[in-house]
PLY file of the C-alpha trace (Angstrom):
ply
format ascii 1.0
element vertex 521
property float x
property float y
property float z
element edge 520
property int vertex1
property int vertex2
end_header
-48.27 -16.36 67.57
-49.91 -14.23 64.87
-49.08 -10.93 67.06
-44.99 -11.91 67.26
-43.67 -13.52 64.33
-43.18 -9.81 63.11
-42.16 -8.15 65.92
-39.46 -6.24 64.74
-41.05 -5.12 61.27
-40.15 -1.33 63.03
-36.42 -2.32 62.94
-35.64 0.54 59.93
-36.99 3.22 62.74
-32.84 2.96 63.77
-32.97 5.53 60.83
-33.73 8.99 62.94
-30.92 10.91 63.89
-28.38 10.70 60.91
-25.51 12.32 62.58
-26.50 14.06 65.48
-29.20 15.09 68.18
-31.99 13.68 69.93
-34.04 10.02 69.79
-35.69 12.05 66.75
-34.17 14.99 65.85
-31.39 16.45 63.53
-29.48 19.16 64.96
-26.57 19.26 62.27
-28.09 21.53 59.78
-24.82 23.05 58.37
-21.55 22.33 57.93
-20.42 24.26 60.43
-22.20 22.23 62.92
-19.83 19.55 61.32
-17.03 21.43 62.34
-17.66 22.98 65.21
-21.29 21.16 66.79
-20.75 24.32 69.64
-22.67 26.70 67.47
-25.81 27.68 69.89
-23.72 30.75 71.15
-21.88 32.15 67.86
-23.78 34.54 65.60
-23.48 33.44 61.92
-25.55 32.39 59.38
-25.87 29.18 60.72
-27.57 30.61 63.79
-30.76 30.54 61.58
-31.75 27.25 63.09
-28.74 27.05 66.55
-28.91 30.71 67.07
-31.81 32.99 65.39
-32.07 35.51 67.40
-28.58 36.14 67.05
-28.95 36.50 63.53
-30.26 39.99 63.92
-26.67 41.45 64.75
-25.02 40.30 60.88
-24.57 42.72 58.92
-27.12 44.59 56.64
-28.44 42.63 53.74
-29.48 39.30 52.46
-27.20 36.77 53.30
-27.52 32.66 52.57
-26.17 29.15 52.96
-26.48 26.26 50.98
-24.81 22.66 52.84
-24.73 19.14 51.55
-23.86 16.76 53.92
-23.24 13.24 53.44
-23.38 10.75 56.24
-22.40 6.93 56.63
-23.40 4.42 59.84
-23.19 0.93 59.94
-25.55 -1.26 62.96
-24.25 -4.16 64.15
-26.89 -6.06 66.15
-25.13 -9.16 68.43
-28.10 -11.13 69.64
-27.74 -14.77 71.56
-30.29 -16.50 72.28
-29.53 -20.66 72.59
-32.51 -21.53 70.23
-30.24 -19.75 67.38
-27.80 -23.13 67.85
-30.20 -24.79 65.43
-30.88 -22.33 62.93
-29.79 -23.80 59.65
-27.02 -20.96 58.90
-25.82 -20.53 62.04
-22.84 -22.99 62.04
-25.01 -24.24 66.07
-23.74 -21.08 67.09
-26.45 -19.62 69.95
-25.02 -15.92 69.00
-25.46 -14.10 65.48
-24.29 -10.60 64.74
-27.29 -8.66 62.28
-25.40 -6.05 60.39
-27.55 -2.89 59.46
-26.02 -0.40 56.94
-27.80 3.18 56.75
-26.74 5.88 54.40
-27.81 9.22 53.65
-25.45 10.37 50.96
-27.08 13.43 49.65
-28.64 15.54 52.84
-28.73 19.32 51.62
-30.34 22.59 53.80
-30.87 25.92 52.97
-30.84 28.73 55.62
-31.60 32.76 54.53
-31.73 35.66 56.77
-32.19 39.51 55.48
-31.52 42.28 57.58
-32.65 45.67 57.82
-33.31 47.91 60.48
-32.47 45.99 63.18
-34.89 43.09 62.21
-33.59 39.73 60.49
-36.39 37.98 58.45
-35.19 34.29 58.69
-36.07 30.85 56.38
-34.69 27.64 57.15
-35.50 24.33 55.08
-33.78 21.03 56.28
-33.65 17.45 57.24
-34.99 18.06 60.73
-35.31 14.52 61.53
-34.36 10.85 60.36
-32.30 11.34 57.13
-31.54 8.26 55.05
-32.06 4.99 54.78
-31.54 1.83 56.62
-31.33 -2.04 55.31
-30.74 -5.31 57.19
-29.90 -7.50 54.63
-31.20 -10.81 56.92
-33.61 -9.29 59.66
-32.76 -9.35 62.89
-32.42 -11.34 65.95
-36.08 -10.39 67.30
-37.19 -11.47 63.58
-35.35 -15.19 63.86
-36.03 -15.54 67.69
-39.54 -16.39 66.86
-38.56 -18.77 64.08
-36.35 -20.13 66.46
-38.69 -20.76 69.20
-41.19 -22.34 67.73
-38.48 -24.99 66.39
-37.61 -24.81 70.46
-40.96 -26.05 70.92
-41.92 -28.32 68.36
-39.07 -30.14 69.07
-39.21 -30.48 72.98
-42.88 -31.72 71.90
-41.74 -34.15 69.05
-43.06 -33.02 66.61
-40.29 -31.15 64.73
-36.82 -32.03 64.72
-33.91 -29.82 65.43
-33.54 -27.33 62.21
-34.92 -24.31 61.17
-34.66 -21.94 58.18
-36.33 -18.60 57.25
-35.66 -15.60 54.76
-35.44 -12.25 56.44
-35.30 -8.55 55.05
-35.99 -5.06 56.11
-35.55 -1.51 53.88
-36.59 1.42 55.35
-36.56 5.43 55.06
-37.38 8.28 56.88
-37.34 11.84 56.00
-38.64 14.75 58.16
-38.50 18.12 56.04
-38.69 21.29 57.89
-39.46 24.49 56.73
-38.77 27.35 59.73
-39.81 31.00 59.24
-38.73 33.71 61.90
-38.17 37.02 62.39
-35.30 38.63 65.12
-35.48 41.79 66.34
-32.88 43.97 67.93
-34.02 45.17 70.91
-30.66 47.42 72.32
-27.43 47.10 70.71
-27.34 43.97 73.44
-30.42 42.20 73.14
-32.09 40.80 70.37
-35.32 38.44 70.67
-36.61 36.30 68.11
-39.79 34.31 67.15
-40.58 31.62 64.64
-42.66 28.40 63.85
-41.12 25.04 61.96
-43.53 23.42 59.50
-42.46 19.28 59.69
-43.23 16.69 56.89
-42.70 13.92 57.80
-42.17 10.93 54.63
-41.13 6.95 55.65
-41.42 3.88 53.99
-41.08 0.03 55.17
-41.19 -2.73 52.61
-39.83 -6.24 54.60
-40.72 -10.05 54.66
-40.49 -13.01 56.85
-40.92 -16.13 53.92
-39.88 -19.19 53.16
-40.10 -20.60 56.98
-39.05 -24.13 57.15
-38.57 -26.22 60.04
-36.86 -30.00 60.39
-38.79 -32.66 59.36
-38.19 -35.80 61.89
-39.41 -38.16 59.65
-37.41 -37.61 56.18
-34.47 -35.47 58.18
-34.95 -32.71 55.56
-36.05 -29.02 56.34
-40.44 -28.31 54.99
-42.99 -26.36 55.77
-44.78 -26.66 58.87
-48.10 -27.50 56.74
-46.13 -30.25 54.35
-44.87 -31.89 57.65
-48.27 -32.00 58.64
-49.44 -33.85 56.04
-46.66 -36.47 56.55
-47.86 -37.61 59.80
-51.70 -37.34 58.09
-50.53 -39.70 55.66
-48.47 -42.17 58.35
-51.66 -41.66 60.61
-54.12 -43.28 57.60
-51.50 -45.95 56.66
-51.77 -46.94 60.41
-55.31 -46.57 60.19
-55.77 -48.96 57.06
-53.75 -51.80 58.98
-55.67 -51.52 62.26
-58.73 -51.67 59.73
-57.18 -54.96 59.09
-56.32 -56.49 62.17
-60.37 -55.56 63.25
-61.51 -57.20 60.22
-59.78 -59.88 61.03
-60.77 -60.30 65.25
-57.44 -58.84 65.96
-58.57 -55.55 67.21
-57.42 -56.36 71.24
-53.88 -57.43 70.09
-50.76 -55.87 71.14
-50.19 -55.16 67.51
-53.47 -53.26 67.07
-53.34 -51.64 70.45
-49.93 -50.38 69.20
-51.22 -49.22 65.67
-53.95 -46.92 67.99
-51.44 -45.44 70.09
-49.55 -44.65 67.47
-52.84 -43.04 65.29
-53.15 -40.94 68.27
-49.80 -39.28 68.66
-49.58 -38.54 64.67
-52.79 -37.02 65.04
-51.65 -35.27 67.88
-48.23 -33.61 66.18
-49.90 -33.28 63.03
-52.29 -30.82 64.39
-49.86 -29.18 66.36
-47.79 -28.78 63.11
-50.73 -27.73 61.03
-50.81 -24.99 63.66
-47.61 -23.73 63.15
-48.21 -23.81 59.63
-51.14 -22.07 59.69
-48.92 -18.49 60.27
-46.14 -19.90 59.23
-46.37 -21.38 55.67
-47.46 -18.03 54.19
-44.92 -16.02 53.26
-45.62 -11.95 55.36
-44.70 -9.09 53.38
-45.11 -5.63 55.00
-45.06 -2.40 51.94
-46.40 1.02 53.87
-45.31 3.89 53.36
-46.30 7.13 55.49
-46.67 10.85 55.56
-47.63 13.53 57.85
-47.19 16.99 59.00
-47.00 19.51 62.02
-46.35 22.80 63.34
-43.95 24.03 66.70
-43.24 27.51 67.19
-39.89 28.67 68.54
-38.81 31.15 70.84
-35.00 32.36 71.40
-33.13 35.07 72.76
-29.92 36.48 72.47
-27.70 38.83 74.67
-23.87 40.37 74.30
-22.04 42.12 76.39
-18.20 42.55 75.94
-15.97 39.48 74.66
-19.35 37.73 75.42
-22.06 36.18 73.88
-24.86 34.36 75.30
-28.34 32.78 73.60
-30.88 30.76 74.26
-33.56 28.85 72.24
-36.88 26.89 72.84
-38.29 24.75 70.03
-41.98 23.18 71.03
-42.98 19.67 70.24
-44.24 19.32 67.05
-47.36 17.06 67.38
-47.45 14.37 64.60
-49.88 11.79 63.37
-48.42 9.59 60.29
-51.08 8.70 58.08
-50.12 4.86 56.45
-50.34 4.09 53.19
-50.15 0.43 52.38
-50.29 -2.51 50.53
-49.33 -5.52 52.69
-49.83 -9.33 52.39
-53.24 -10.36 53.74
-51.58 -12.30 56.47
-49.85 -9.10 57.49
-53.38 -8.38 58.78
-53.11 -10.82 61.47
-49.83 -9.44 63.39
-50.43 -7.34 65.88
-47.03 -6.24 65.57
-47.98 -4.46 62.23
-50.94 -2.75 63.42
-48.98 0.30 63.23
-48.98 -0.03 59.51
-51.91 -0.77 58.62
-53.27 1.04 55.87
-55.41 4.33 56.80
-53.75 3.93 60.31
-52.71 7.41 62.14
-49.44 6.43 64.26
-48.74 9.35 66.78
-44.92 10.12 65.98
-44.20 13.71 67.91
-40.68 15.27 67.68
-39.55 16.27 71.35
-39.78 19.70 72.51
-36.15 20.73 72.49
-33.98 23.74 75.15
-30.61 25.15 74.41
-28.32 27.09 76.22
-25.18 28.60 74.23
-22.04 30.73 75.19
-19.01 32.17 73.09
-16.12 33.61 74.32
-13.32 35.86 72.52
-10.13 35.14 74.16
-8.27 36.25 71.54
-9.82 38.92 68.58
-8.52 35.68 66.04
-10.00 32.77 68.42
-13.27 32.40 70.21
-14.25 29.13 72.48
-17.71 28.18 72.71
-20.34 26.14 74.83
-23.83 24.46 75.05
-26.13 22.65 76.56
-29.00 20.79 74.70
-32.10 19.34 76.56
-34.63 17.07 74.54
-37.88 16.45 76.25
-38.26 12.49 74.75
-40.64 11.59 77.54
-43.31 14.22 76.74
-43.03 13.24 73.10
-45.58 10.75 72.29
-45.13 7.98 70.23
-47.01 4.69 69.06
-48.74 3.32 72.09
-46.88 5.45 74.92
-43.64 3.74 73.99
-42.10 7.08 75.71
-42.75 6.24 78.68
-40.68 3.27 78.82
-37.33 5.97 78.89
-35.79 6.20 81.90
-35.38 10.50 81.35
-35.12 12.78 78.63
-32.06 12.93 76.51
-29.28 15.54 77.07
-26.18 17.19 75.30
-23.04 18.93 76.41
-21.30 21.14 73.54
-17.25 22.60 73.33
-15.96 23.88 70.42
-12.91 26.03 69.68
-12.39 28.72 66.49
-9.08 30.49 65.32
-8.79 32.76 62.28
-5.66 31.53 61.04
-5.36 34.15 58.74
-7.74 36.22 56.93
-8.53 33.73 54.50
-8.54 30.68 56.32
-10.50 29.65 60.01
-9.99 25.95 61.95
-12.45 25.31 64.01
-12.95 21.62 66.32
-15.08 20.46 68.83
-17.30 17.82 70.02
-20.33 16.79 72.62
-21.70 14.15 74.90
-25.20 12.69 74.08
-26.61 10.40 76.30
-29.31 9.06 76.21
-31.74 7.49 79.02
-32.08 4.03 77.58
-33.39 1.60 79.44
-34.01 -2.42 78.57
-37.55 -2.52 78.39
-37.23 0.65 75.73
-34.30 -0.57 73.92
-34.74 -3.12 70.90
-33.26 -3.72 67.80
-36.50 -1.99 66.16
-35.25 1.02 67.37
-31.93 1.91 69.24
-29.70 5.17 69.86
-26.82 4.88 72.29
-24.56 7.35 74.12
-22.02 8.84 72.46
-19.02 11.44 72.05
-18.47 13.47 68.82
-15.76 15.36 67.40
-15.82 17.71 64.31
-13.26 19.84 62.84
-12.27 21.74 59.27
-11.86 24.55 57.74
-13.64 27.94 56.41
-12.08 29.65 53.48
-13.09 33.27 53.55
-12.69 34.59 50.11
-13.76 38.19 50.55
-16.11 39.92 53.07
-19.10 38.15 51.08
-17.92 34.61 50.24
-17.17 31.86 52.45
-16.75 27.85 51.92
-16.56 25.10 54.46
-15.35 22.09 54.74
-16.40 19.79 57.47
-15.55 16.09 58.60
-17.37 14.55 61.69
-16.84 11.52 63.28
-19.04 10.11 66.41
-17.69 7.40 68.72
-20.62 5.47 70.34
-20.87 3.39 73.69
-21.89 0.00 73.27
-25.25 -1.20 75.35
-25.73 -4.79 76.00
-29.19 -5.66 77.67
-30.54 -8.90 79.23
-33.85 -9.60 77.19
-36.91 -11.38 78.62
-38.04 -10.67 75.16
-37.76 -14.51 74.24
-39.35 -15.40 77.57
-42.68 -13.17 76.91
-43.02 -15.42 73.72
-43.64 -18.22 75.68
-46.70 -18.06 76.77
-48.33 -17.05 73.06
-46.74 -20.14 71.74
-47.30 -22.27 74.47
-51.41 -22.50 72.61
-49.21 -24.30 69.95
-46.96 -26.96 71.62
-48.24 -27.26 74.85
-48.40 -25.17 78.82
-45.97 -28.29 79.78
-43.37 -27.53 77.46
-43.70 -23.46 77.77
-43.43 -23.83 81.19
-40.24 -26.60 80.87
-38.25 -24.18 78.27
-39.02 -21.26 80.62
-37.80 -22.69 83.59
-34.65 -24.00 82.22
-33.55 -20.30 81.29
-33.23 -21.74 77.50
-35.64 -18.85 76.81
-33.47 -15.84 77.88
-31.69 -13.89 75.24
-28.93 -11.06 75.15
-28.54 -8.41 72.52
-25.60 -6.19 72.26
-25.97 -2.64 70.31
-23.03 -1.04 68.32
-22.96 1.76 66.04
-20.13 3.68 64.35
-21.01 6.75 62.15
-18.73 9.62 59.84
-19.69 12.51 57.93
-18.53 15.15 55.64
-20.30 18.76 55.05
-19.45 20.95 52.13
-21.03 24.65 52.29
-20.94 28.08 50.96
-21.77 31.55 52.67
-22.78 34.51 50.93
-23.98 38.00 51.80
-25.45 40.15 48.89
0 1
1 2
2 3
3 4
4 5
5 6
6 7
7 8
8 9
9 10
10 11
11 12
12 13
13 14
14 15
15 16
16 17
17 18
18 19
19 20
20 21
21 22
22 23
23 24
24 25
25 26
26 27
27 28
28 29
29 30
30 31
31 32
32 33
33 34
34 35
35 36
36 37
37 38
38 39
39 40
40 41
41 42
42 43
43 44
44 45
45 46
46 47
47 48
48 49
49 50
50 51
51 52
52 53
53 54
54 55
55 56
56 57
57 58
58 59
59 60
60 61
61 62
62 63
63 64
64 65
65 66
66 67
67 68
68 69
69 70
70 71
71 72
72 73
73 74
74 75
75 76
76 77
77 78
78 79
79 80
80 81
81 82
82 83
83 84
84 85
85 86
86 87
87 88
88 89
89 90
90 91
91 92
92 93
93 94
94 95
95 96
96 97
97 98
98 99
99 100
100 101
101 102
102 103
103 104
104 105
105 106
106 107
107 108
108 109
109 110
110 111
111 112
112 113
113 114
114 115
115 116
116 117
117 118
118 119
119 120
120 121
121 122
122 123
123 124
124 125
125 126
126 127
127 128
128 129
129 130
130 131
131 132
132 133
133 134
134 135
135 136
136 137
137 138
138 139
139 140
140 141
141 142
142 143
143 144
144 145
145 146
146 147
147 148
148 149
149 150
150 151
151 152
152 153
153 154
154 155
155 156
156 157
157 158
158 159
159 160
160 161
161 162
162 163
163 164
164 165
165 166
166 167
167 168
168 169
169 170
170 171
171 172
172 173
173 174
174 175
175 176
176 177
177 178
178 179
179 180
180 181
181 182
182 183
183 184
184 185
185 186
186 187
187 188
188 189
189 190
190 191
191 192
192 193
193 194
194 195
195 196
196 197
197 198
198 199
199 200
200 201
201 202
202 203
203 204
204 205
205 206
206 207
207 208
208 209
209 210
210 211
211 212
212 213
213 214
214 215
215 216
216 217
217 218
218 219
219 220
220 221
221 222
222 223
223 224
224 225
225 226
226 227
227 228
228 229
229 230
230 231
231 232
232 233
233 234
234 235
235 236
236 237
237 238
238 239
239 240
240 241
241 242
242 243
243 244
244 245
245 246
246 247
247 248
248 249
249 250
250 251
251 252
252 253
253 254
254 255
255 256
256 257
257 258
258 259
259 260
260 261
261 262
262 263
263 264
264 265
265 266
266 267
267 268
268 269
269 270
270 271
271 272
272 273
273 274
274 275
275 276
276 277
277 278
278 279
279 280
280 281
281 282
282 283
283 284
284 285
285 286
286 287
287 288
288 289
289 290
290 291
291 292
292 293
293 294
294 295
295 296
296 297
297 298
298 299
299 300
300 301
301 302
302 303
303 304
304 305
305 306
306 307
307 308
308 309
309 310
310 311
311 312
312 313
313 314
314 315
315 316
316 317
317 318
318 319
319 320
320 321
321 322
322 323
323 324
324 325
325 326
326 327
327 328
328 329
329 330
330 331
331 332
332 333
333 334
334 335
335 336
336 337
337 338
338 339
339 340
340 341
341 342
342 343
343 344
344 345
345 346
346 347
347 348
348 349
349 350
350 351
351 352
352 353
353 354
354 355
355 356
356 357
357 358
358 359
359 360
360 361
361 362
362 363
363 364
364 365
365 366
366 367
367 368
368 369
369 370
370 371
371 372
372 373
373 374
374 375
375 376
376 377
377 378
378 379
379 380
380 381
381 382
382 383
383 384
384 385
385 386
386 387
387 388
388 389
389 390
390 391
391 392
392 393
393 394
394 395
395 396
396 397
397 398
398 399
399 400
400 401
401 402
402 403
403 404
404 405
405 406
406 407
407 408
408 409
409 410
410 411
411 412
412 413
413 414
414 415
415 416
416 417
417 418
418 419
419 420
420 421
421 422
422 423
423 424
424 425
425 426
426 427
427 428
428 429
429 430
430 431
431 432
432 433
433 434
434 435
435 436
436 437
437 438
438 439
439 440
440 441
441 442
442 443
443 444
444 445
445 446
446 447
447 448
448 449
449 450
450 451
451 452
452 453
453 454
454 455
455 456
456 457
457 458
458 459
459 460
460 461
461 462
462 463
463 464
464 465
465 466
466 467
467 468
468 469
469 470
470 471
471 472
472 473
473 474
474 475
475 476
476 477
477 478
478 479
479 480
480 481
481 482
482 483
483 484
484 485
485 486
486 487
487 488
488 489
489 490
490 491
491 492
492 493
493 494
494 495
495 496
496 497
497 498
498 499
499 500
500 501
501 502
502 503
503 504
504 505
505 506
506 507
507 508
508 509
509 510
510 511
511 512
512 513
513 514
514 515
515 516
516 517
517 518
518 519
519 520
C-alpha cells in the first residue's frame, strides 16, 4: 500500500503546454502566434523561433520584440469510482468532479535578429516549455481512490465501517527557459539556410499532502484513525480477556459463555491487526516539498525558400535530452511510496523535450492580404521520460496550422487563424497526473504599424478542447497491494463484483491575451 497511497503526487505535471504545442513544448512565443498561430511560413521577427532562416530576408539592421503573454486554464477532473459513495463529503455520490486551476499571468520572451550582409545573427529567450502554475485545491480522484479503497476493504472485512475522510492538496510549477542563438544566411536572393542550438533550463516545484486520513469507526460510529480504531478493539479484546480470566478461575472455562468470550478475543485480535495495518501508512500525515532543476542543449536546423507570391520554410528542432536533478525535503514517510521515488532528493528524473518538424507556407493573394499554412510534427515517443512512460502513447503528436493576414490600412493589420492538435492519448498513458487532450484553436487581433520601425500587437487566443473519458482498471490494479491488508478473499470478492472499476473524464478550457512591440533600429 506504501507504493499507491500517493499515486498521483505528479498531478501538477498538467502544467506543460500553457497555451499551445506539444505534450511538452511551448510553441506560442509571440503575440503574433496569438493572433495568427500560422506563422512557420511568414518572415517577421517572430520567425526567430517559427521561421529563422527566414529572418535573413528583413531588412538591414537590428531589429527586436518584446511579448507578454498572459494565459488562464481551468482542469476539471470527473472521476467515479463506487467506493467514492462513502467518502464523508461526497453527499454517497460514487462521482466527484476535481477542479484544477493553472495560471501563468506574466509569461514574457524576447527575440533579436541583426542583419548585415546577407547574414541575420539571431537570440531568442522564452518559456519553451510548461509555463505557470497549477493547484488542486482537494487532490484528485487517483489521490481519494486509495483512501477509498481501503475503507472498501476494511469494511467488506468488518473491521471498518462505511466512512472515510482525508485532506488532499497539490501546488505545482514548471518553467522551462530557453535561450536560442542562430545565425541565417542568404544563400541567393531565394534561399536562405539557417543554424542554431536552444539552451533549456528547466525549474519545477511540488509541495502536496495526503493527512488527516480517517476511516469509520464501527464501534463508536464516529470517523478515527486507523491506529486509534485499533486500539479500540485492543482494549475490547483485554476486557474480554479479563472475564474469560474469570470464568477459568472459576471452572467455567468449557462454557458456552467462555467459549463465546474466545471467539470473540480472536476476531478483535484479528481486525485490530488488520487496522493497525492500515494505520501503519495511514495515520502519518505524507507531505511531498521537491523542487527540481536541470538543463540541456538541441541544435536546430531550418531552411527557407521564395519564389514569387510564395514563401516556403522549414525547421528541425532536436530533442533536448534532460535529467532533473531533485531537491527535497519530504516527510520521512514520503520515503516509503514508490510513487514518489521520482522525487526523491538527489534523484535524476529523465524529462526530454521531443524533437520537433515544421513545415510552413505563405501565400500573397492580394499585395494587402497573405494566407498561410503549417504542419507541426512532435516526436513524443522518442522523448524519454520517467521510467519509459513514452512508450505508453499510441503515436507522436501532430498539428495542422491556417491563418489569414490583411493590411487594412497602413497603420492597422487583422490577422486570424487557428490549428488542430491532437494528440495520441491512449488509457494506459492518460491520468489525472498528467493529461493533454485534442484540441482546435483560434487567434485573432490586431498590429498597429506606427512607422516603418514601430509596431504593437494585440492578441487574444482562445482553445476549444475535446473531452476524453477513459475506462480505468486503475482501481482494480490496487487490489491486489491491498489485498496483504484485508484479505486475498475480499480482493478477489470486490474485484469480481466490478465495484473496483473506475471512470475518469478529462476537460480543459484555456484563453489568452499577448501584448507586443516590434522595433527595427
Amino acid at each position: 500500500m506504501k507504493k499507491i497511497l500517493l499515486s498521483s503526487t505528479a498531478a501538477v505535471l498538467s502544467i506543460t503546454s500553457a497555451v499551445a504545442g506539444g505534450l511538452n513544448t511551448n510553441t506560442n512565443q509571440s503575440a503574433e502566434y496569438l493572433r495568427n498561430p500560422a506563422r512557420d511560413g511568414a518572415i517577421g521577427i517572430d520567425g526567430v523561433y517559427s521561421n529563422p532562416a527566414g529572418v535573413a530576408f528583413l531588412d538591414s539592421g537590428l531589429h527586436v520584440s518584446f511579448n507578454i503573454q498572459s494565459a488562464q486554464q481551468q482542469r476539471n477532473i470527473t472521476s467515479t469510482f463506487p467506493a467514492f459513495a462513502y467518502g464523508a463529503l461526497n453527499g454517497r455520490s460514487m462521482t466527484k468532479t476535481y477542479e484544477g486551476e493553472a495560471s501563468a499571468p506574466v509569461v514574457p520572451s524576447l527575440q533579436a535578429a541583426y542583419n548585415w550582409n546577407g547574414w541575420s545573427f539571431q537570440l531568442n529567450t522564452a518559456v519553451t516549455g510548461g509555463g505557470g502554475k497549477c493547484e488542486f485545491a482537494n487532490g484528485l480522484g487517483s489521490f481519494e481512490s486509495n483512501v477509498a479503497l481501503l475503507n472498501a476493504f476494511g469494511a467488506k472485512s468488518g473491521f471498518f465501517g462505511n466512512g472515510y475522510y482525508a485532506d488532499m492538496y497539490m501546488k505545482g510549477r514548471q518553467y522551462y527557459i530557453g535561450i536560442t542563438l542562430g545565425a541565417a544566411k542568404k544563400v541567393t536572393d531565394n534561399l536562405s539556410v539557417y543554424l542554431g542550438a536552444r539552451a533549456l533550463y528547466g525549474n519545477c516545484s511540488y509541495k502536496g499532502y495526503v493527512k488527516d486520513i480517517m476511516f469509520m469507526d464501527p464501534n463508536s460510529e464516529k470517523l478515527a484513525k486507523a491506529g486509534a480504531i485499533a486500539e479500540t478493539y485492543n482494549q475490547m479484546a483485554e476486557g474480554y480477556q479479563d472475564k474469560l480470566e474469570k470464568l477459568n478461575a472459576a471452572g467455567l472455562g468449557e462454557s458456552e459463555d467462555a467459549k463465546k468470550l474466545a471467539a470473540g478475543i480472536t476476531k478483535l485480535k484479528t481486525a485490530a491487526a488488520a487496522s493497525e495495518k492500515v494505520g501503519n501508512v495511514t495515520d502519518e500525515d505524507i507531505v511531498l516539498d521537491c523542487d527540481q532543476y536541470g538543463w540541456g542543449v538541441a541544435p536546430i536546423i531550418g531552411l527557407d525558400y521564395k519564389i514569387n507570391k510564395w514563401n516556403f520554410s522549414t525547421r528541425y528542432e532536436f530533442k533536448t535530452s534532460m535529467k532533473l536533478k531533485n531537491d527535497a525535503v519530504n516527510s520521512k514517510s514520503a520515503a516509503n511510496f514508490g510513487a514518489l521515488a521520482k522525487y526523491k532528493d538527489g534523484e535524476k528524473v529523465e524529462e526530454d523535450l521531443p524533437a520537433l518538424f515544421t513545415v510552413g507556407v505563405q501565400y500573397e493573394i492580394l499585395p494587402n492580404l497573405r494566407a498561410m499554412g503549417g504542419f507541426h510534427l512532435f516526436f513524443d515517443k522518442q522523448a524519454k521520460q520517467y521510467k519509459d512512460r513514452q512508450d505508453l502513447l499510441g503515436g507522436n503528436t501532430t498539428e495542422y496550422l491556417l491563418g489569414l493576414e490583411w493590411d487594412i490600412c497602413k497603420h492597422l493589420q487583422f490577422s486570424v487563424g487557428g490549428h488542430r492538435t491532437h494528440f495520441c492519448n491512449t488509457d494506459e498513458y492518460i491520468s489525472d497526473m498528467s493529461y493533454n487532450v485534442s484540441n482546435w484553436d483560434l487567434g485573432t487581433g490586431f498590429g498597429i504599424p506606427v512607422n516603418d520601425r514601430l509596431k504593437f500587437n494585440l492578441s487574444f487566443y482562445k482553445s476549444f478542447y475535446e473531452n476524453y473519458t477513459r475506462t480505468t482498471n486503475d482501481y482494480n490494479n490496487l487490489s491486489t497491494t491491498v489485498a496483504g491488508l484485508a484479505g486475498v478473499e475480499t480482493a478477489k470478492q470486490l474485484k469480481e463484483s466490478g465495484s473496483l472499476m473506475g471512470q475518469d473524464k478529462f476537460e480543459r478550457k484555456n484563453y489568452a491575451f499577448g501584448i507586443g512591440v516590434n522595433y527595427r533600429f
